[in-house]
N, CA, C, O and CB atoms as a CASP TS submission, in Angstrom:
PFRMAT TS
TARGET T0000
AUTHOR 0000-0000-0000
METHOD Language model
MODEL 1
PARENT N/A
ATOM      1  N   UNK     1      15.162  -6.678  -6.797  1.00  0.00           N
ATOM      2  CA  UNK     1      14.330  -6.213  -5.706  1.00  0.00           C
ATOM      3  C   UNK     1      13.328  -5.214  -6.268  1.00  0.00           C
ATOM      4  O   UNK     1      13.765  -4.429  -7.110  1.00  0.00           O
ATOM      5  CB  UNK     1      15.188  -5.579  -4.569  1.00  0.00           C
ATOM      6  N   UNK     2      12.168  -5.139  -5.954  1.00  0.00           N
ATOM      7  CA  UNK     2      11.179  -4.437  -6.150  1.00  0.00           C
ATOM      8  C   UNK     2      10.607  -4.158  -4.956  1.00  0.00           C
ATOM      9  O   UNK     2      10.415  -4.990  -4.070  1.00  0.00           O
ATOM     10  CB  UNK     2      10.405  -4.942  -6.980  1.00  0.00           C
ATOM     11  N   UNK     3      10.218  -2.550  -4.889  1.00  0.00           N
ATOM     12  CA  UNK     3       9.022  -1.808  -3.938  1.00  0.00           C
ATOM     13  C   UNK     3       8.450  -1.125  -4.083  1.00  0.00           C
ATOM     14  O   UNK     3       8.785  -0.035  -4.546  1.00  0.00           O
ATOM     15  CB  UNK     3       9.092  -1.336  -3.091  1.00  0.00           C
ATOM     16  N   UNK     4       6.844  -1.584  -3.619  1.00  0.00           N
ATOM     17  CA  UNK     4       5.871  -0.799  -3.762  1.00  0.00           C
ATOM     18  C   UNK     4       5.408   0.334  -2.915  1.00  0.00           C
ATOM     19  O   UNK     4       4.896   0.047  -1.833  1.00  0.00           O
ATOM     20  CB  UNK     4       5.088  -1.485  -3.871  1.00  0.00           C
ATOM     21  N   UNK     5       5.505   1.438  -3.222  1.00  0.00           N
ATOM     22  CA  UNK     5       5.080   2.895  -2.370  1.00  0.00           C
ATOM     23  C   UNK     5       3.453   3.289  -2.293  1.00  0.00           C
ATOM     24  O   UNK     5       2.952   4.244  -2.885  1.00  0.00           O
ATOM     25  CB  UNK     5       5.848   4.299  -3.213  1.00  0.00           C
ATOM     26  N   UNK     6       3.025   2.721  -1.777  1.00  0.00           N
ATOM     27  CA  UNK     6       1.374   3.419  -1.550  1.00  0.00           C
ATOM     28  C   UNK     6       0.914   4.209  -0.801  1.00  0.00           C
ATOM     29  O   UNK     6       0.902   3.894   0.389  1.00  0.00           O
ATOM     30  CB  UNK     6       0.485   2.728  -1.254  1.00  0.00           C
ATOM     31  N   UNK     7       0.419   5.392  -1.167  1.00  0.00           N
ATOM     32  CA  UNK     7       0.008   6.670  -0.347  1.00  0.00           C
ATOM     33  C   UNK     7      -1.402   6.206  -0.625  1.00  0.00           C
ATOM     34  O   UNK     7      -1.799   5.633  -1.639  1.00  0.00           O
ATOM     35  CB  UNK     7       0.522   8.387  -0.892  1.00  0.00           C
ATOM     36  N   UNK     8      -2.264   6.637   0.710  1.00  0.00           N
ATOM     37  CA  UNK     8      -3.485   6.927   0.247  1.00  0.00           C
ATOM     38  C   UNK     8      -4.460   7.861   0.927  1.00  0.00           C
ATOM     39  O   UNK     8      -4.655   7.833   2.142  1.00  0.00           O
ATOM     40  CB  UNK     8      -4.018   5.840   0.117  1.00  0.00           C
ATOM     41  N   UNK     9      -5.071   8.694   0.089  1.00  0.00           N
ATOM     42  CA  UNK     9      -6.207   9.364   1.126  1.00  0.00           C
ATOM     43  C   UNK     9      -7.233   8.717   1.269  1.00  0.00           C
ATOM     44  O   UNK     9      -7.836   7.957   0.512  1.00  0.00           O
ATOM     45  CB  UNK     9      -6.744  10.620   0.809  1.00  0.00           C
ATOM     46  N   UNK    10      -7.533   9.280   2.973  1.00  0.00           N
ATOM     47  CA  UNK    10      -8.841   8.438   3.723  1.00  0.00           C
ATOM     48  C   UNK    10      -9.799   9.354   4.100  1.00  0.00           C
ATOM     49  O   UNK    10      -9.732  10.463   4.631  1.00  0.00           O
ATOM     50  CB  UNK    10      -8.481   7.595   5.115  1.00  0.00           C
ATOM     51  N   UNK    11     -10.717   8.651   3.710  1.00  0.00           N
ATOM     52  CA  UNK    11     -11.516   9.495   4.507  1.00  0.00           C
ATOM     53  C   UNK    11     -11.440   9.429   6.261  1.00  0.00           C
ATOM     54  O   UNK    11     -11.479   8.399   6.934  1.00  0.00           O
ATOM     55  CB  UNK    11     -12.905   9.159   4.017  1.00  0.00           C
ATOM     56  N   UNK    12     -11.307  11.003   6.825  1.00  0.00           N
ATOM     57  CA  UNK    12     -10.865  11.232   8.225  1.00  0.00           C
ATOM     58  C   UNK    12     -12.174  11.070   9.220  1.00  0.00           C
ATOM     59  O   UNK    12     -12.053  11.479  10.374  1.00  0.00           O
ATOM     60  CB  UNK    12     -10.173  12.774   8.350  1.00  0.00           C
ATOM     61  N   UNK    13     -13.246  10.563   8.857  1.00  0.00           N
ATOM     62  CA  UNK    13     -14.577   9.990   9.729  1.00  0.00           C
ATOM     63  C   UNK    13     -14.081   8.440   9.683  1.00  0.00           C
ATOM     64  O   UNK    13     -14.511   7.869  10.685  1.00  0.00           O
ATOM     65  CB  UNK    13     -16.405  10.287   8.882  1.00  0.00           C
ATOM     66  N   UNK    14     -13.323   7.573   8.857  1.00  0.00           N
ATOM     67  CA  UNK    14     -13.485   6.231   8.730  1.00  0.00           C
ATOM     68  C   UNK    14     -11.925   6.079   8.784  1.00  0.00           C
ATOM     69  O   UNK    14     -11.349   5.593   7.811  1.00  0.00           O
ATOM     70  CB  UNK    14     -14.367   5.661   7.394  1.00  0.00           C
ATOM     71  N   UNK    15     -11.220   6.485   9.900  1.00  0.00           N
ATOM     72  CA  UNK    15     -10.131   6.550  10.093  1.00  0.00           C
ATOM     73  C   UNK    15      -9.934   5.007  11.011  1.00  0.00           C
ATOM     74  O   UNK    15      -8.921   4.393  10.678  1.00  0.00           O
ATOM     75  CB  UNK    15      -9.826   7.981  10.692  1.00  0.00           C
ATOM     76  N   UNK    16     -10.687   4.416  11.980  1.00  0.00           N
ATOM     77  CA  UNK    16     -10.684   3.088  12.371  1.00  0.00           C
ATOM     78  C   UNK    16     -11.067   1.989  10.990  1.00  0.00           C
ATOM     79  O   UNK    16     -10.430   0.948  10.832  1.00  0.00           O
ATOM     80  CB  UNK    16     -11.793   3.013  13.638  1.00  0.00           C
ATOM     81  N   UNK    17     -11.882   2.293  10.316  1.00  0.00           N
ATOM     82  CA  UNK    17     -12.326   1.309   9.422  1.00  0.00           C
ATOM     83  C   UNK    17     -10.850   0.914   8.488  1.00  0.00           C
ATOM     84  O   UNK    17     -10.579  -0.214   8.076  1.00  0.00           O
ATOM     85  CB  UNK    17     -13.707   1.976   8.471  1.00  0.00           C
ATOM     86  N   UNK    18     -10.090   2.039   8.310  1.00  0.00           N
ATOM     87  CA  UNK    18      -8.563   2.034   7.575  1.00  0.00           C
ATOM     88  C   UNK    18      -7.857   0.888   8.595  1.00  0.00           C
ATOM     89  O   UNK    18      -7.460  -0.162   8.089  1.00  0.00           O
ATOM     90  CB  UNK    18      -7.583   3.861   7.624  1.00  0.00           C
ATOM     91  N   UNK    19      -7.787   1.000   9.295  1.00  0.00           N
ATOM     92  CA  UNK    19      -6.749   0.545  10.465  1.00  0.00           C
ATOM     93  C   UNK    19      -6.999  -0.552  10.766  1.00  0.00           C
ATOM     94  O   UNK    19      -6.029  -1.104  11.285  1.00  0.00           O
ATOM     95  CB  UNK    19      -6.692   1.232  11.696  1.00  0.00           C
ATOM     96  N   UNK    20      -7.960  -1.226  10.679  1.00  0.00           N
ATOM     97  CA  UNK    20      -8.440  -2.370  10.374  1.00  0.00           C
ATOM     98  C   UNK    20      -8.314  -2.902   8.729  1.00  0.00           C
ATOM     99  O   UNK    20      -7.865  -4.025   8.496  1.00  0.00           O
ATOM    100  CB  UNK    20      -9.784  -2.248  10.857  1.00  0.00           C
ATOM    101  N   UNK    21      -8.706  -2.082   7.738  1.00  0.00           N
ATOM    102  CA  UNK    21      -7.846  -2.695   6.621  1.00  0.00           C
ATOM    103  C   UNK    21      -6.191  -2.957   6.779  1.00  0.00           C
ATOM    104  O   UNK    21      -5.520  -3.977   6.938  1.00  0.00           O
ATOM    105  CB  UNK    21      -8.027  -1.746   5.442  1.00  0.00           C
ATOM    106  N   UNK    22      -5.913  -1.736   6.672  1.00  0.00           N
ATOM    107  CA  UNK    22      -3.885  -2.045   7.025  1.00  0.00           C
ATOM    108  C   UNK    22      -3.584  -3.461   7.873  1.00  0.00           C
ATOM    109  O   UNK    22      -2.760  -4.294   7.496  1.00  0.00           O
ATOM    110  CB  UNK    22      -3.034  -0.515   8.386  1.00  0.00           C
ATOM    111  N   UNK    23      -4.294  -3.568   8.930  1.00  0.00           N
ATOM    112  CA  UNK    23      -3.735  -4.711   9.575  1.00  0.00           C
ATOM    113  C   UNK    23      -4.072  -6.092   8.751  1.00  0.00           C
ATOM    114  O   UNK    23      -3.249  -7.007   8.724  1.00  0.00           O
ATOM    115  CB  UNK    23      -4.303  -4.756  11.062  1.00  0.00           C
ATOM    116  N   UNK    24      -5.375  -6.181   8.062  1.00  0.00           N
ATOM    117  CA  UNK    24      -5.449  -7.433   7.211  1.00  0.00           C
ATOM    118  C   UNK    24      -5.183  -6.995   5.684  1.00  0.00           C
ATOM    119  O   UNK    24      -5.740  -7.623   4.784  1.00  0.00           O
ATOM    120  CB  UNK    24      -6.966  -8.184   7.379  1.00  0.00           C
ATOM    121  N   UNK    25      -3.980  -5.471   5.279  1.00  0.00           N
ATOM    122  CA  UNK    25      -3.343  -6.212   4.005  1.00  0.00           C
ATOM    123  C   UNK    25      -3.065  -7.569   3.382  1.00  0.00           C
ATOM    124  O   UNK    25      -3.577  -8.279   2.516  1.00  0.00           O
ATOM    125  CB  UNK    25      -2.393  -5.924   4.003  1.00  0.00           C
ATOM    126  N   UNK    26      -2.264  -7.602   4.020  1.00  0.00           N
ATOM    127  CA  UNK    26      -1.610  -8.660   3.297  1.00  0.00           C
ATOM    128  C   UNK    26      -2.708  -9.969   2.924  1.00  0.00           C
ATOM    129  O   UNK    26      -2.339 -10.902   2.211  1.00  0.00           O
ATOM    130  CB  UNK    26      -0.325  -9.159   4.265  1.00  0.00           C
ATOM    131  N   UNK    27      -3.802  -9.908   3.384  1.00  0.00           N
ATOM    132  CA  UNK    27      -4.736 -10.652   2.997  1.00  0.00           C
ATOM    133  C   UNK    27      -5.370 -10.145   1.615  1.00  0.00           C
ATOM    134  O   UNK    27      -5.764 -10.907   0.731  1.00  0.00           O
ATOM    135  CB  UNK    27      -5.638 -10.739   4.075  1.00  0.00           C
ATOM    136  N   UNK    28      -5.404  -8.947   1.567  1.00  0.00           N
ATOM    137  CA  UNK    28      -5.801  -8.049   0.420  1.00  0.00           C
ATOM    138  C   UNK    28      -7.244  -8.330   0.281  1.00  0.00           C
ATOM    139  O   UNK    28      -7.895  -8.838  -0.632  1.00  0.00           O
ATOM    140  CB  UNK    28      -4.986  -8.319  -0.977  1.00  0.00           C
ATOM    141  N   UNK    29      -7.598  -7.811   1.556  1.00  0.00           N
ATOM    142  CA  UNK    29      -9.320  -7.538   1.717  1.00  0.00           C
ATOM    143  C   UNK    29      -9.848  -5.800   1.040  1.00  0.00           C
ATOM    144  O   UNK    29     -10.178  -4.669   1.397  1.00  0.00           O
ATOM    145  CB  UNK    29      -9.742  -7.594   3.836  1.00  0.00           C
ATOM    146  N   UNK    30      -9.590  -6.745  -0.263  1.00  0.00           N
ATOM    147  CA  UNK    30     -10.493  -4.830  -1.052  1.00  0.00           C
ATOM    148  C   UNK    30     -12.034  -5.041  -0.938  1.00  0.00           C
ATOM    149  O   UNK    30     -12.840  -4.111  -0.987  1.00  0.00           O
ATOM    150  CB  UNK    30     -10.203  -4.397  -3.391  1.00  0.00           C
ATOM    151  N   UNK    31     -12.327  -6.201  -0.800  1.00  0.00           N
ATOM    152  CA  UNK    31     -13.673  -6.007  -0.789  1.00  0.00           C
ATOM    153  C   UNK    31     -13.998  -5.241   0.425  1.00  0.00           C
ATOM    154  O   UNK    31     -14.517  -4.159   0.149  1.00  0.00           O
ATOM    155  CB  UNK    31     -14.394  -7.261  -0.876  1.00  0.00           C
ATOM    156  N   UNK    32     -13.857  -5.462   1.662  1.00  0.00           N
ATOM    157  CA  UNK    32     -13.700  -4.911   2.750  1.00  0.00           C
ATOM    158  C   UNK    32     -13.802  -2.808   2.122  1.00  0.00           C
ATOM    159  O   UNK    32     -14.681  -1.951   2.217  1.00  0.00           O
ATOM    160  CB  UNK    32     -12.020  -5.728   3.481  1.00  0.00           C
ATOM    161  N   UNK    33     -12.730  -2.823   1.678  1.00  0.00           N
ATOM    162  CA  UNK    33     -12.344  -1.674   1.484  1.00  0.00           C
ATOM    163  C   UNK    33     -13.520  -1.044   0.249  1.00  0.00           C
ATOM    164  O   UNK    33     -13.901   0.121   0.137  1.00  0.00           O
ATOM    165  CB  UNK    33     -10.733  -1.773   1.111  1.00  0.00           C
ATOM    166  N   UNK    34     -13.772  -1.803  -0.283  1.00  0.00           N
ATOM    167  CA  UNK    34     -15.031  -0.986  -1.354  1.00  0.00           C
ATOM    168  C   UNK    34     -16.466  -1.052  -0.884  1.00  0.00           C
ATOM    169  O   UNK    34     -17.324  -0.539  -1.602  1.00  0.00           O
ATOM    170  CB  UNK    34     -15.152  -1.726  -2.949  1.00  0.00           C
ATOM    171  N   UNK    35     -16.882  -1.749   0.477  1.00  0.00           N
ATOM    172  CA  UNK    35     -17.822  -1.722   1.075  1.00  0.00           C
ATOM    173  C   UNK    35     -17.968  -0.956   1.904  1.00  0.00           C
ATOM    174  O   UNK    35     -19.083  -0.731   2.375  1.00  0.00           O
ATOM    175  CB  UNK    35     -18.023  -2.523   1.383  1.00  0.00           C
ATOM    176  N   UNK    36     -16.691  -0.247   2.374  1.00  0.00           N
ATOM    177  CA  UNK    36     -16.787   0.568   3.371  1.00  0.00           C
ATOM    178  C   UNK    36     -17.212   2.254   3.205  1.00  0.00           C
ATOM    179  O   UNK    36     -17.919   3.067   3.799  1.00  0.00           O
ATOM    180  CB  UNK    36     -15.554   0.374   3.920  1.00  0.00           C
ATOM    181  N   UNK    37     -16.099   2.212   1.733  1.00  0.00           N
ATOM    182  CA  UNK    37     -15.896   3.446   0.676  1.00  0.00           C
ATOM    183  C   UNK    37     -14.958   4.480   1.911  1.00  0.00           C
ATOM    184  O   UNK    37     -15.373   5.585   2.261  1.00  0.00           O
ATOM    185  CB  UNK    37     -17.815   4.312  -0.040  1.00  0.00           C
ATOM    186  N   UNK    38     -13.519   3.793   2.501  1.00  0.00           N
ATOM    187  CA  UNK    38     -12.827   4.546   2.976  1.00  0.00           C
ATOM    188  C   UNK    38     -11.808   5.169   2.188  1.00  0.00           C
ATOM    189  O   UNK    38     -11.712   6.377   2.408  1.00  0.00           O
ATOM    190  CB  UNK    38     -12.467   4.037   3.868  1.00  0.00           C
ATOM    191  N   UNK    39     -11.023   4.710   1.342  1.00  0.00           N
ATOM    192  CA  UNK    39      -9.981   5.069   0.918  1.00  0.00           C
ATOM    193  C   UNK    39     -10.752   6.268  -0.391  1.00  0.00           C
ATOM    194  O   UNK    39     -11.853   5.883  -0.784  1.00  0.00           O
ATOM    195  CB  UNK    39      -8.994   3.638   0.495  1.00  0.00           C
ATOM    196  N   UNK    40     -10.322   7.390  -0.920  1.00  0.00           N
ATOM    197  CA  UNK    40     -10.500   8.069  -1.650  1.00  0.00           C
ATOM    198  C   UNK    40     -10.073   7.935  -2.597  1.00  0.00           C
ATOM    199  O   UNK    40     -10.766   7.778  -3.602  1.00  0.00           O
ATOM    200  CB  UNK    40     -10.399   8.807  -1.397  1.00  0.00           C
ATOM    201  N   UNK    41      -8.804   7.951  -2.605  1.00  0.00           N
ATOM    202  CA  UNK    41      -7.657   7.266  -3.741  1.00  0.00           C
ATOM    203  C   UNK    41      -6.638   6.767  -3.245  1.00  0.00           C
ATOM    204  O   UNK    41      -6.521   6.787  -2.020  1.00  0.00           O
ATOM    205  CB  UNK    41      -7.028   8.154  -4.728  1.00  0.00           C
ATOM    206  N   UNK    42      -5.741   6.251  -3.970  1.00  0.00           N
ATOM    207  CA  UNK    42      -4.569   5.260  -3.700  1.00  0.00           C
ATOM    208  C   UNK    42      -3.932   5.558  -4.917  1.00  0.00           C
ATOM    209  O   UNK    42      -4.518   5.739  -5.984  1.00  0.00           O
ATOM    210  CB  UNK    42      -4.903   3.603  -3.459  1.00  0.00           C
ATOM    211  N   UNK    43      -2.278   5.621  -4.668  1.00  0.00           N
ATOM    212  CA  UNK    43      -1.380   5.983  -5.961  1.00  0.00           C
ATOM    213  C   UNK    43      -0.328   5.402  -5.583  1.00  0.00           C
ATOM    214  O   UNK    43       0.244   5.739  -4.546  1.00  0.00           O
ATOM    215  CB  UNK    43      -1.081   7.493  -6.374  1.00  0.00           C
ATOM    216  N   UNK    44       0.177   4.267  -6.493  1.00  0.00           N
ATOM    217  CA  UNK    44       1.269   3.004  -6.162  1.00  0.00           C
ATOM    218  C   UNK    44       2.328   3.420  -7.080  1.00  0.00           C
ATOM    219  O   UNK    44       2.194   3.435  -8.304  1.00  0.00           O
ATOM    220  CB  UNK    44       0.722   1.273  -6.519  1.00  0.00           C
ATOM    221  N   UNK    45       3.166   3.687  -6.578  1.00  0.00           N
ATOM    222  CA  UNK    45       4.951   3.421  -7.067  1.00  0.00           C
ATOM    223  C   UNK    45       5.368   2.505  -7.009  1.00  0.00           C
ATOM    224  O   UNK    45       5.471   2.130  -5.842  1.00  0.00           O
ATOM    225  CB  UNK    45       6.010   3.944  -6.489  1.00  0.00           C
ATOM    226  N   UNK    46       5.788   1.703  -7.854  1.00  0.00           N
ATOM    227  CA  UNK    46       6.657   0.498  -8.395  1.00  0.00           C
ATOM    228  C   UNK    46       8.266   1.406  -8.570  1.00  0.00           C
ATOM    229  O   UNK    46       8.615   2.307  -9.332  1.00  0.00           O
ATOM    230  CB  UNK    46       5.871  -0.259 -10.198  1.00  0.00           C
ATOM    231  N   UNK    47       9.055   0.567  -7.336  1.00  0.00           N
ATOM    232  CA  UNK    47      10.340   1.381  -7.752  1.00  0.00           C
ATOM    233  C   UNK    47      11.475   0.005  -7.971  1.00  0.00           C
ATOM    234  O   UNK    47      11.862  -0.541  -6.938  1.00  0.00           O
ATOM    235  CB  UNK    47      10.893   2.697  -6.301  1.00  0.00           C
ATOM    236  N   UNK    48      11.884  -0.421  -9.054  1.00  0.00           N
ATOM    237  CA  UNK    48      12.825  -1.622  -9.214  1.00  0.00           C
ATOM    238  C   UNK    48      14.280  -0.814  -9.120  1.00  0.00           C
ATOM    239  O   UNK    48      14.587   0.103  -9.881  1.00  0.00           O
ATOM    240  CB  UNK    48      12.563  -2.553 -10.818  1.00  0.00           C
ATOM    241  N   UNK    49      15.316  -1.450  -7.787  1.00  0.00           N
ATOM    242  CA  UNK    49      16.421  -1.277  -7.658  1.00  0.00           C
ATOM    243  C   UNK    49      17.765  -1.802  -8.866  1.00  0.00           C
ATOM    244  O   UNK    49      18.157  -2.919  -9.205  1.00  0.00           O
ATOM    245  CB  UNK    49      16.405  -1.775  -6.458  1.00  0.00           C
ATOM    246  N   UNK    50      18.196  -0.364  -9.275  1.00  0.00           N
ATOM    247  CA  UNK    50      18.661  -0.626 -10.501  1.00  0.00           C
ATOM    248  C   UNK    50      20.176  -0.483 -10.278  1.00  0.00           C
ATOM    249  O   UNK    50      20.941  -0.328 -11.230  1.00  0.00           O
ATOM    250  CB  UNK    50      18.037   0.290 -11.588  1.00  0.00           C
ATOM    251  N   UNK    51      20.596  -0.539  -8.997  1.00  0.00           N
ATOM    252  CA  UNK    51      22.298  -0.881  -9.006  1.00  0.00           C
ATOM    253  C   UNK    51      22.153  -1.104  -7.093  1.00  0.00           C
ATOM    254  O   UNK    51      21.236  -0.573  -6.466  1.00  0.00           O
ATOM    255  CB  UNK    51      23.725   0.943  -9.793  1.00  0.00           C
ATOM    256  N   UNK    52      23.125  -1.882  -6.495  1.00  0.00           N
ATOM    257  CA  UNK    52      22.879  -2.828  -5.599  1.00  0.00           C
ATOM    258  C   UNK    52      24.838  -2.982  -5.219  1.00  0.00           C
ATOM    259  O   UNK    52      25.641  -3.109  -6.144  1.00  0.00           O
ATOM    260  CB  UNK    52      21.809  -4.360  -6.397  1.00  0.00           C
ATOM    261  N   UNK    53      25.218  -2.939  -3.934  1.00  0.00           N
ATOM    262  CA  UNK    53      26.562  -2.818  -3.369  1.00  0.00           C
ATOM    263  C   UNK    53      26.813  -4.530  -4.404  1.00  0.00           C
ATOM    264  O   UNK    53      27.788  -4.835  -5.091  1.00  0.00           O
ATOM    265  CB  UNK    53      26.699  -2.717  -1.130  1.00  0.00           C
ATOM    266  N   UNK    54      25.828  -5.160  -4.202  1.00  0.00           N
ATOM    267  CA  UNK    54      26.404  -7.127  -4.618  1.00  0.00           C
ATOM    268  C   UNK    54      26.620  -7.120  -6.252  1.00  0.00           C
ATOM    269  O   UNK    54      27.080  -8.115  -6.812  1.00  0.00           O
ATOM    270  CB  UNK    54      24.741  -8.743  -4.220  1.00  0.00           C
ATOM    271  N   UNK    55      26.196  -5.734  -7.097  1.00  0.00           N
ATOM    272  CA  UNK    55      26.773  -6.137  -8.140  1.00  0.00           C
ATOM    273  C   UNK    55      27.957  -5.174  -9.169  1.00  0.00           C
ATOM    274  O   UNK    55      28.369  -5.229 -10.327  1.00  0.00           O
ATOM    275  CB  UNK    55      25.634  -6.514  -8.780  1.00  0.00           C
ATOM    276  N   UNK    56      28.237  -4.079  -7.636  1.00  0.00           N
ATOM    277  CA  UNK    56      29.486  -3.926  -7.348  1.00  0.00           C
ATOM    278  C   UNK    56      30.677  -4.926  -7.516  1.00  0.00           C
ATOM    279  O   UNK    56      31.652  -4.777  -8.253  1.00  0.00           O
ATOM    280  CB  UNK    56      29.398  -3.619  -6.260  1.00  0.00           C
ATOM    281  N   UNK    57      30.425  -5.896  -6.747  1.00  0.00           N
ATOM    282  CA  UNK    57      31.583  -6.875  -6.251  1.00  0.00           C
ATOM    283  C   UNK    57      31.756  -7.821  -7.605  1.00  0.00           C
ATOM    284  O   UNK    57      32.836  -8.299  -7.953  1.00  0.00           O
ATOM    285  CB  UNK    57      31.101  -7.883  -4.698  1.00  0.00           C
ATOM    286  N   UNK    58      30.578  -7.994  -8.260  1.00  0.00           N
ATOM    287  CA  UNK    58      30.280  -8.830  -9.556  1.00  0.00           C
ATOM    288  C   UNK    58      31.877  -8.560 -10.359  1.00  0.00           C
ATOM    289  O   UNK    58      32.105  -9.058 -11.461  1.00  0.00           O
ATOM    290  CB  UNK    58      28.653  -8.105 -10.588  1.00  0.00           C
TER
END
């Protein structure tokens, strides 16, 4: 299992323009997002689960 943690600062005038990205993630409209110039930065954690109750039982 793997998860990704993304924080990001927005700019707080283009706080609808965000909210409209978030909802079409999963499409992964960055272009959207670099035309707009909302997000300031973004900082992603990759966290891989390294012990799990199922391999306990193993």
């Amino acid at each position: 299992m793997l998860t990704c943690i993304i924080k990001y600062d927005i700019d707080p005038t283009k706080h609808d323009d965000f909210q409209q990205y978030a909802r079409n993630w999963l499409q992964a409209n960055y272009a959207f997002a670099q035309d707009r110039k909302f997000i300031l930065r973004e900082d992603r954690r990759w966290l891989k689960l390294s012990y799990s109750q199922q391999d306990a039982r193993a």
